[in-house]
C-alpha positions in Angstrom: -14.5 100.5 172.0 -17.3 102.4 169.7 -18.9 105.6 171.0 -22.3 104.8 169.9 -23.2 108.3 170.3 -20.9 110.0 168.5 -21.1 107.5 165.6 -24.5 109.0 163.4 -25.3 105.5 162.0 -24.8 103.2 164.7 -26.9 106.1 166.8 -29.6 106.5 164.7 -29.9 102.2 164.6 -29.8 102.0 167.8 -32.0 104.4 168.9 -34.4 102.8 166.3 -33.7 99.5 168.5 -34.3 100.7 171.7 -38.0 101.3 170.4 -38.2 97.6 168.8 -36.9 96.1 172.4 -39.9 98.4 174.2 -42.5 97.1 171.7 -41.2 93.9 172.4 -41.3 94.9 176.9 -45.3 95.8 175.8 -46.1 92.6 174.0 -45.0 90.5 177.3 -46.3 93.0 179.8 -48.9 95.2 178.3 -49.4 97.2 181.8 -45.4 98.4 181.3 -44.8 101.9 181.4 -41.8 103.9 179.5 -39.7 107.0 180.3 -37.0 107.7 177.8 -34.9 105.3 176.0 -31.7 107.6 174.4 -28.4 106.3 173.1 -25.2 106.4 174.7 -22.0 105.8 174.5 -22.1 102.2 175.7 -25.3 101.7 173.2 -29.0 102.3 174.1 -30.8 101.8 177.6 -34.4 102.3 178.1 -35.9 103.4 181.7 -39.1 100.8 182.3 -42.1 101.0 185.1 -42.9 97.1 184.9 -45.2 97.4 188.3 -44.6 94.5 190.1 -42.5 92.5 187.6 -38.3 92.4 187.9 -36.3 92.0 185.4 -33.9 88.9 185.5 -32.0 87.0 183.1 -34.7 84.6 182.3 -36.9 87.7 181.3 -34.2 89.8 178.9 -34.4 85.9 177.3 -37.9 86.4 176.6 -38.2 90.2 175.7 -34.6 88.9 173.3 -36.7 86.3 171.7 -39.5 88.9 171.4 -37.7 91.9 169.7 -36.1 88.8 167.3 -39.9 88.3 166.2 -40.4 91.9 165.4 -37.7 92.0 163.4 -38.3 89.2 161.6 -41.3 90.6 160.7 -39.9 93.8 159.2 -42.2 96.3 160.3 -41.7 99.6 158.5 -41.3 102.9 160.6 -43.2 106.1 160.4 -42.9 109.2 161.4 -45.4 111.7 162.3 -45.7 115.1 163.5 -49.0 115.4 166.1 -50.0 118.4 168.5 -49.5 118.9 172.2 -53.1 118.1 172.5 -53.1 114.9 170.2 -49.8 113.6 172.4 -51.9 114.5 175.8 -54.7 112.3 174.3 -52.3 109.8 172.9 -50.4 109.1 175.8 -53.3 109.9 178.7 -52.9 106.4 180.1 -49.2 107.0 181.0 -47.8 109.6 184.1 -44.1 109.1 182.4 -44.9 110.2 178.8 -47.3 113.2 180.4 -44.6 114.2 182.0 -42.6 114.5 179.4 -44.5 116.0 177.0 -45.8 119.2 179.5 -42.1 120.4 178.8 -42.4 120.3 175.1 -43.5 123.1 172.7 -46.4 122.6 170.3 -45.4 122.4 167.0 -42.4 120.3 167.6 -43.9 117.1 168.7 -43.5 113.8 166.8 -44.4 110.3 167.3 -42.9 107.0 165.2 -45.0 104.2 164.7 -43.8 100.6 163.9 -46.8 98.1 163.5 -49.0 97.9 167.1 -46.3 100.3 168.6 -45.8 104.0 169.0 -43.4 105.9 170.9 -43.0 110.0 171.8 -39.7 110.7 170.2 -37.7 113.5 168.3 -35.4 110.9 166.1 -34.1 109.9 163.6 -34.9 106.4 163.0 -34.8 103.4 160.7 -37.1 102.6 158.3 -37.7 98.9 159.1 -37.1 97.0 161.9 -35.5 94.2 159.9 -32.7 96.8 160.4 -32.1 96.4 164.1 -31.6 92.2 164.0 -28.2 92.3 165.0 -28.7 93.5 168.5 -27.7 92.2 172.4 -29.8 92.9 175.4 -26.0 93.0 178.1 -27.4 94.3 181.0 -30.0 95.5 183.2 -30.1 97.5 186.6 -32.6 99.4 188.7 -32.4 103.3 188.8 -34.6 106.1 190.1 -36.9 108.3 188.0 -35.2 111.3 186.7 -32.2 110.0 189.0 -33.8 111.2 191.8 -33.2 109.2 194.9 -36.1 110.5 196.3 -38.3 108.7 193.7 -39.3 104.9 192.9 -37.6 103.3 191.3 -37.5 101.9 187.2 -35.6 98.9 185.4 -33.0 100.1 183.1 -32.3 97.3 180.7 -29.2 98.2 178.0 -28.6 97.0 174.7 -26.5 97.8 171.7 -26.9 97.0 167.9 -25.1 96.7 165.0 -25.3 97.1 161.3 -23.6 93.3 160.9 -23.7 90.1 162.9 -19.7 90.2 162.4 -20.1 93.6 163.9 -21.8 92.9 166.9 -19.6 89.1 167.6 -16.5 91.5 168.0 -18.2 94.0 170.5 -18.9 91.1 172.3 -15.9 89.8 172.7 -14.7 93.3 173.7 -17.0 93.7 176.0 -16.6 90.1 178.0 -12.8 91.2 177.9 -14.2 94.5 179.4 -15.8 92.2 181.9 -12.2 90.4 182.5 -10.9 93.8 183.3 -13.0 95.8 184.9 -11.3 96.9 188.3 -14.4 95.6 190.4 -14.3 92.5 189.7 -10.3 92.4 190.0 -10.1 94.0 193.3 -12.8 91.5 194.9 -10.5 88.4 193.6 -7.4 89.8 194.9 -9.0 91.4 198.4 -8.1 94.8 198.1 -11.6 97.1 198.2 -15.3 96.4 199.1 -18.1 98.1 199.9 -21.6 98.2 201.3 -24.8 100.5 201.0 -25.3 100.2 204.8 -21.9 102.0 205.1 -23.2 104.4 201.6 -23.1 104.0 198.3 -20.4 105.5 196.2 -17.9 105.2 199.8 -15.0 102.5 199.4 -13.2 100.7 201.7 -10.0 99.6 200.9 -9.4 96.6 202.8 -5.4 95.5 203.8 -4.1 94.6 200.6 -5.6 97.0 198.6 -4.3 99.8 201.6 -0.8 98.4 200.7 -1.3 99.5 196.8 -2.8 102.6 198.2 0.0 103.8 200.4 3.0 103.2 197.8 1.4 105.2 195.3 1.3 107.8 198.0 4.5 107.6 199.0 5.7 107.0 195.2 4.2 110.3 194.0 5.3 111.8 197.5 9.0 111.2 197.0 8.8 112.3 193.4 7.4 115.5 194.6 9.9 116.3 197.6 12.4 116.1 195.2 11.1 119.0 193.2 10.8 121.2 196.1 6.7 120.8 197.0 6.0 121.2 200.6 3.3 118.4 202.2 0.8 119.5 203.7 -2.6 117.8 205.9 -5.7 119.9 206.4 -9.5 119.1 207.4 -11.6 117.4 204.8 -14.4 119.8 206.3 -15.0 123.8 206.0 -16.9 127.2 206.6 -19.7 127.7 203.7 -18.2 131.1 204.1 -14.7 129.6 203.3 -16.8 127.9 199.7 -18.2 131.3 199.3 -14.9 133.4 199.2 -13.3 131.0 196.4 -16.6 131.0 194.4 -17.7 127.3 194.6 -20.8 127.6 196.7 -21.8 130.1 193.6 -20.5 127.9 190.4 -20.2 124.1 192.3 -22.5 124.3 194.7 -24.8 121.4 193.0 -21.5 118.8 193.0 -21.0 119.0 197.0 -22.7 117.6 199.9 -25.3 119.7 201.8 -23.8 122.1 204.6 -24.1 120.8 207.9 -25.5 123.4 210.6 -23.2 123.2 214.2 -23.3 125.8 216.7 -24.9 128.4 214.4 -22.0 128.0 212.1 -22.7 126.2 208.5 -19.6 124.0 207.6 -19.3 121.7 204.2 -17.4 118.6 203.5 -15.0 119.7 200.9 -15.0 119.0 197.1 -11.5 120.3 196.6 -8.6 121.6 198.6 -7.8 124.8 196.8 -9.6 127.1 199.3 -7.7 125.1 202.5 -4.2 126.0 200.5 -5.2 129.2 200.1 -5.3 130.0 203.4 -2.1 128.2 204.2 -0.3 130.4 201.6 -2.0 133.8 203.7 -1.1 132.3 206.7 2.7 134.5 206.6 4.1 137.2 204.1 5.4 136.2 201.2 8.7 138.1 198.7 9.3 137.5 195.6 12.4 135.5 196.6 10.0 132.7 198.4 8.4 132.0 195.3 7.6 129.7 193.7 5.7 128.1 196.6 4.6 124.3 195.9 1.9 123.3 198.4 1.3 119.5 197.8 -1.3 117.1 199.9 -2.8 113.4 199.1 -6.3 114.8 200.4 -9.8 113.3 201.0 -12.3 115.1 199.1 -16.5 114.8 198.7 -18.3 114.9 195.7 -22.2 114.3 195.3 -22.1 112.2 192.5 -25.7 111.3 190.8 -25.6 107.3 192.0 -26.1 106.2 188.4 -22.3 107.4 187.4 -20.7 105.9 190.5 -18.3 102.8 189.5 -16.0 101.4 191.9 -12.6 103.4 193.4 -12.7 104.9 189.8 -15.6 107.2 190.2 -16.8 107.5 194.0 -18.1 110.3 196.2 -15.1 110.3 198.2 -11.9 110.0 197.0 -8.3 111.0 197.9 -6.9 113.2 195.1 -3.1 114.0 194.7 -3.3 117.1 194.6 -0.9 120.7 194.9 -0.8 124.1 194.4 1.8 126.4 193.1 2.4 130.4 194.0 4.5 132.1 191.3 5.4 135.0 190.1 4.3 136.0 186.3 7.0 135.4 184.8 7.2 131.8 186.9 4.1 130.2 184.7 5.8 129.0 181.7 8.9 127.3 184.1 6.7 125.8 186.5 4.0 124.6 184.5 6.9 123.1 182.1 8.3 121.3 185.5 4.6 120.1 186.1 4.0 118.7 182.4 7.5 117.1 183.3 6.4 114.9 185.9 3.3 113.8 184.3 5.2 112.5 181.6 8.3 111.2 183.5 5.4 109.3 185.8 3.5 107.8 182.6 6.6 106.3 182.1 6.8 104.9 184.6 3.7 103.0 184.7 3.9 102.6 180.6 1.0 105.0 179.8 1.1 105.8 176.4 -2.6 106.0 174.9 -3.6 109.3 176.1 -4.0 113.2 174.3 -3.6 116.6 175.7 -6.7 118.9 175.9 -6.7 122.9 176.4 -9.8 123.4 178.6 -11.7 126.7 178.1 -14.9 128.4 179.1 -17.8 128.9 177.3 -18.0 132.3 177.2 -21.7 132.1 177.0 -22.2 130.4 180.0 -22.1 133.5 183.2 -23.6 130.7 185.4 -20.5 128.0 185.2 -17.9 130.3 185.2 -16.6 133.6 186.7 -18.1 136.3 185.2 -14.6 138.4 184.3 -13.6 138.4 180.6 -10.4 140.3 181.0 -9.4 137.5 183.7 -10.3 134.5 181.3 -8.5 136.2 178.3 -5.6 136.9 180.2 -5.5 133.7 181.5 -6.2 131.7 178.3 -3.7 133.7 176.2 -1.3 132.7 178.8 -1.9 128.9 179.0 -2.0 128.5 175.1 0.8 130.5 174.9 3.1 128.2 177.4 1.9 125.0 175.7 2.8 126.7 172.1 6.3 127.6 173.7 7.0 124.1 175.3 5.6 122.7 171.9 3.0 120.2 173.2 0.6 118.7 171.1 -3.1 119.6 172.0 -6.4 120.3 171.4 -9.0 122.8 172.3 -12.5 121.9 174.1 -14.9 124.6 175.0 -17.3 124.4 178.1 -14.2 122.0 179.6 -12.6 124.7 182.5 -12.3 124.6 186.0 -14.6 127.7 186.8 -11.7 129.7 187.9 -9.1 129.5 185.2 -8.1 127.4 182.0 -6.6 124.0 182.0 -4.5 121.6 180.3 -5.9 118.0 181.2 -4.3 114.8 180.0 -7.3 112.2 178.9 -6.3 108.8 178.4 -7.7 106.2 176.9 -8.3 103.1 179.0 -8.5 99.3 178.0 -12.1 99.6 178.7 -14.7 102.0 178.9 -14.4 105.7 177.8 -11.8 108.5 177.8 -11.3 110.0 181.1 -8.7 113.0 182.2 -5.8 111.8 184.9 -4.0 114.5 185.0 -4.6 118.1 184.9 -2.8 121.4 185.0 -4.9 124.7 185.7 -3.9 128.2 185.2 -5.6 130.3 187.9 -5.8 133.9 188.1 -9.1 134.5 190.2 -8.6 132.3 193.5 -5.5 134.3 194.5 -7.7 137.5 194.3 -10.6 136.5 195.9 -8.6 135.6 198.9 -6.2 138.9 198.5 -3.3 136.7 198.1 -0.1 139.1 197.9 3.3 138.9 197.8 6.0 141.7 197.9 7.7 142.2 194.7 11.0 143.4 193.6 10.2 147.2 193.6 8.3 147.0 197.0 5.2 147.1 196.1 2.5 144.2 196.4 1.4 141.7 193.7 -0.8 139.0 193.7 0.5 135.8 192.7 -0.8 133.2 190.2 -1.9 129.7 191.3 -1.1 126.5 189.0 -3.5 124.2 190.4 -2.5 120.6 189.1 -3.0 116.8 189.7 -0.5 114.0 188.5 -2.3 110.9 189.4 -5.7 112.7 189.8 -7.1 110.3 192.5 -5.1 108.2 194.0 -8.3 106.1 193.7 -9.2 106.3 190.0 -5.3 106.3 189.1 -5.5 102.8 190.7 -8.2 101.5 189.2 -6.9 102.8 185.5 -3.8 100.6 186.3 -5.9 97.4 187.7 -7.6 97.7 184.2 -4.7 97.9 182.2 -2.4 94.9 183.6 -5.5 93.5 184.1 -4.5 93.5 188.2 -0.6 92.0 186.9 0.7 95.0 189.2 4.2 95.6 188.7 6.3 94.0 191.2 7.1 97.1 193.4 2.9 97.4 193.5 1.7 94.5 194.7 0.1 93.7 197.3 1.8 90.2 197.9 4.9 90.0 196.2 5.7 85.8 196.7 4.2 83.6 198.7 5.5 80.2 199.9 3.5 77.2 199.1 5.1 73.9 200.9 4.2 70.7 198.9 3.5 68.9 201.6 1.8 71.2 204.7 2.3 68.3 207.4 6.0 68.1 207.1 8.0 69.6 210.0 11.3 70.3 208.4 9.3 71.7 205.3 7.4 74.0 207.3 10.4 75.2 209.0 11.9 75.9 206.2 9.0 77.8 204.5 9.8 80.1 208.0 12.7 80.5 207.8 12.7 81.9 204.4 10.0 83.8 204.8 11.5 85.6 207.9 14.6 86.1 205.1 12.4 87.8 202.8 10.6 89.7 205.1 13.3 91.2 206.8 15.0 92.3 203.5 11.3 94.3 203.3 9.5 91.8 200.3 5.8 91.7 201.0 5.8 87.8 201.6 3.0 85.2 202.5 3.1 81.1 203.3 0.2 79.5 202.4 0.2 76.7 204.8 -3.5 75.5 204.6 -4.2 72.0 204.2 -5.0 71.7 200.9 -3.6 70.8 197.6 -0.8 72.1 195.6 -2.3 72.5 193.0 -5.5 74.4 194.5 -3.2 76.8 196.3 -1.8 77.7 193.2 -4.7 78.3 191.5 -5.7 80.7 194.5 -2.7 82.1 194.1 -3.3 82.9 190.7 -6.5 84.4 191.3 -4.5 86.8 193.4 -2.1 87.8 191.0 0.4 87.0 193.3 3.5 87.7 190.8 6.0 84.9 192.4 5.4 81.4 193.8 7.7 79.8 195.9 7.1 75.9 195.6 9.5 74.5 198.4 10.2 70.7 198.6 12.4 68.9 199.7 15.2 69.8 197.1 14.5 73.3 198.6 15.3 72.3 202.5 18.5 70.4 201.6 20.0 72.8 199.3 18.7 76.3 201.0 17.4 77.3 197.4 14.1 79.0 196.2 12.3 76.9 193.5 9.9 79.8 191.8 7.0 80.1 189.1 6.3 83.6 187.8 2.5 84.4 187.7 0.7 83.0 184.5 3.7 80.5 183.6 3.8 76.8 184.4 8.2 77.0 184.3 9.9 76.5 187.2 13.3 77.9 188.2 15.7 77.2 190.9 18.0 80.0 192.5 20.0 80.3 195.7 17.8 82.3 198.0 20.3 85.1 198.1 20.2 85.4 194.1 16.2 85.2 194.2 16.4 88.2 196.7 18.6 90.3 194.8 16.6 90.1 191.8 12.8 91.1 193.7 15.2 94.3 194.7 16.5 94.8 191.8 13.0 94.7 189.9 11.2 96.8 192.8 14.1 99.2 192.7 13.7 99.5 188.8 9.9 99.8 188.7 10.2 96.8 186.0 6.7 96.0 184.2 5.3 92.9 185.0 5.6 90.7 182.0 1.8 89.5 182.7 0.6 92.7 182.4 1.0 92.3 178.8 -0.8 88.9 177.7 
């Protein structure tokens, strides 16, 4: 999908739009008040104080038919440079524009004018609003001022805009396929996550089915891990500020966690990572150079105070559970192990057919003291090491600056979803300053003590946004060894004894050969129990009749496909365990 920020024409038109759907907002209610209205990567949004008035569908109808009036009309554009004072007296009748412009300089204020309208902003624009006809007011939302919860809050209303009416069909078509996808909307048809501002917002609950998907990508990742020698680990979700202070994240993340919690004249934090908890578990004992390397793996819960306008579902929440392990090595360990790691990200993206994604070298900004640990030697060290290993294991990559953990450099794999924007799921970090802030030591070869070097690293990232990344891309068509309900017995007709015995005795078959089965016995049609069941993206149903009873056979419809096939039961068992044993894609996934 276009990044309507990063493209310079479709951002400068839309920015221009943004303006022509606020003149239109003025026309219809002249008391409406404005903040700022930027362009993003989704397209343009505008931040609106309309008093008493909401914004519903019937009203982006209107301002639509508005904006479509202004364009029509092909107002020309001006710009025009004014002085603090002229802006003060321009804007005196409105608090948000004020606000604004006490933070600017004087000398670099402009205002653009388009016919009855004019609006504080730095541009560019368009020079006619004729220009922004092509455009589509898709959604709306309240949010606080400045993103503050502690203020009031304004109506957001978002739009995009395109050079070409053939232009803006296609984005939206992509973006009602966006709407097909999106891993909200799948995981509330097929039951498996919900939540509720009374419990808090940004706080998931994964209900049953959705705990099923959960727990085998625990244990999935689990076993993949035991078999390369990491050690599992559980430890408190909660810790010491003093514990935050020693690894240097109440200094450099302090604004990304919760507020400490005071108890017994001791201040304790809810955890945004799990480094400093490992950390400790590594000092816990004295360490040679023979114990090492030392893999430390947990599926922890971790908080993060995300701003509520970014939260979205299990993909980005404020508590998550993040699959997560540490590695002690030696020196000369870091090219070996982190090869091993880059290993099983890979072998996993196989396994779940991820192929769309690019590998990123993270660095520091080495302007920025605040973000990061203030040691240059360290980062140089560090960051001649990393690049070095991914030169020698010859991955592909690019450098970001400004992109590092603020401890150490990182490889992070970003991949590019089948909606929305690039995200990282996997990372890698190179970490030579925890292990010295915590004194970490080992005893080398020739006696003496050495500090060790940390790999901190992430396959699935979350376990939470991992599944959401896969609801979006088979479009909730889990594979097989995934879902939640892998076949579920519908009898044709509910009110017939030897049917329904039947639909119980095979389900007792499948269920104690460990297939996650269901009968759907409820006294209503066939055919609406299919449907249900295709809501679901249940991947196999079992349609027993008659034929079925006599015979002892499984009549079964794959999900999405009106064929039906008929198999002894024991040959329609063998091939669930054969495709749950083989991790085999679910043909749905694809169409």
């Amino acid at each position: 999908m276009v990044d309507f920020k990063a493209d310079e024409r479709l951002n400068t038109l839309n920015h221009s739009c943004a303006h022509v759907m606020a003149q239109a907002v003025k026309h219809l209610y002249p008391h409406a008040k404005f903040w700022v209205g930027p362009v993003v990567k989704e397209g343009f949004y505008y931040d609106i104080d309309l008093g008493d008035d909401v914004v519903n569908d019937d009203v982006i109808a209107a301002i639509e038919k508005e904006m479509k009036k202004i364009c029509k009309e092909g107002k020309k554009i001006y710009r025009r440079e004014v002085t603090k004072a002229e802006a003060l007296e321009m804007f005196k009748d409105d608090f948000y524009k004020l606000d604004l412009i006490e933070g600017l300089e004087d000398g670099n204020i402009t205002v653009y004018d388009q016919g009855d309208f004019t609006d504080l902003c730095r541009g560019p624009h368009v020079d006619n609003t004729k220009l922004c006809k092509n455009f589509k007011l898709v959604k709306y939302s309240g949010v606080y001022w400045k993103g503050d919860a502690k203020n009031h809050v304004m109506q957001r209303i978002y739009g995009v805009c395109f050079p070409t009416a053939e232009e803006l069909e296609e984005h939206l078509k992509l973006l009602e396929e966006a709407k097909d996808r999106d891993h909200r909307k799948i995981g509330k048809e097929m039951n498996l996550f919900m939540s509720d501002d009374l419990v808090g917002r940004g706080l998931p609950m994964f209900l049953p089915k959705g705990y099923i998907v959960w727990q085998e990508l625990e244990n999935y990742i689990k076993n993949k891990e035991r078999k390369l020698g990491y050690l599992h680990v559980m430890t408190p979700c909660v810790g010491t500020v003093n514990l935050y202070k020693t690894s240097g994240h109440w200094d450099h993340y302090k604004d990304n966690m919760f507020p400490a919690m005071e108890v017994e004249g001791e201040s304790f934090v809810l955890r945004p990572m799990n480094c400093p908890h490992h950390m400790m578990i590594y000092a816990n004992k004295m360490h040679s150079y023979k114990d090492l390397p030392i893999r430390i793996g947990e599926i922890a819960h971790d908080f993060r105070f995300e701003a509520s306008g970014t939260l979205k579902g299990i993909e980005r929440g404020r508590h998550f559970c993040q699959n997560d392990a540490h590695l002690f090595v030696t020196p000369e360990q870091i090219e070996s192990e982190f090869k091993q790691v880059v290993d099983l990200i890979f072998d996993t993206y196989k396994d779940f057919n991820i192929t769309d994604y690019r590998c990123v070298l993270s660095l520091r900004d080495p302007e920025d003291k605040v973000k990061y640990h203030d040691d240059d030697e360290m980062w140089n060290t560090a960051e001649d090491a990393l690049r070095k290993v991914l030169d020698d294991i010859g991955i592909e990559y690019t450098e970001e600056i400004g992109e590092a953990a603020f401890y150490g450099p990182k490889l992070d794999v970003n991949v590019k979803p089948a909606i929305g924007n690039e995200y990282t799921l996997s990372t890698c970090q190179l970490d030579f300053c925890l292990p010295a802030k915590f004194n970490l030591t080992y005893i080398d070869k020739d006696g003496t003590k050495k500090t060790p070097v940390v790999l901190h690293r992430a396959i699935l990232g979350s376990l939470d946004r991992f599944m959401a990344y896969i609801l979006e891309e088979t479009k909730g068509n889990l594979p097989l060894w995934l879902a939640p309900v892998q076949a579920r017995i519908l009898p044709v007709k509910n009110e017939d004894e030897e049917l329904n015995a039947y639909a119980h005795e095979l389900y007792d078959f499948l269920d104690d050969n460990n297939i996650r089965v269901e009968i759907d016995e409820r006294a209503e049609k066939l055919g609406y129990r299919v449907r249900a069941a295709q809501v679901e993206k249940v991947p196999y149903l079992i349609i027993l009749g008659k034929n079925e009873v006599n015979d002892k056979t499984v009549s079964y419809r794959l999900h999405g496909e009106q064929k039906t096939t008929t198999v002894p039961r024991d040959e329609f068992l063998a091939m669930l365990q054969d495709e749950i044993k083989t991790k085999k894609l679910n043909p749905a996934a694809s169409k």
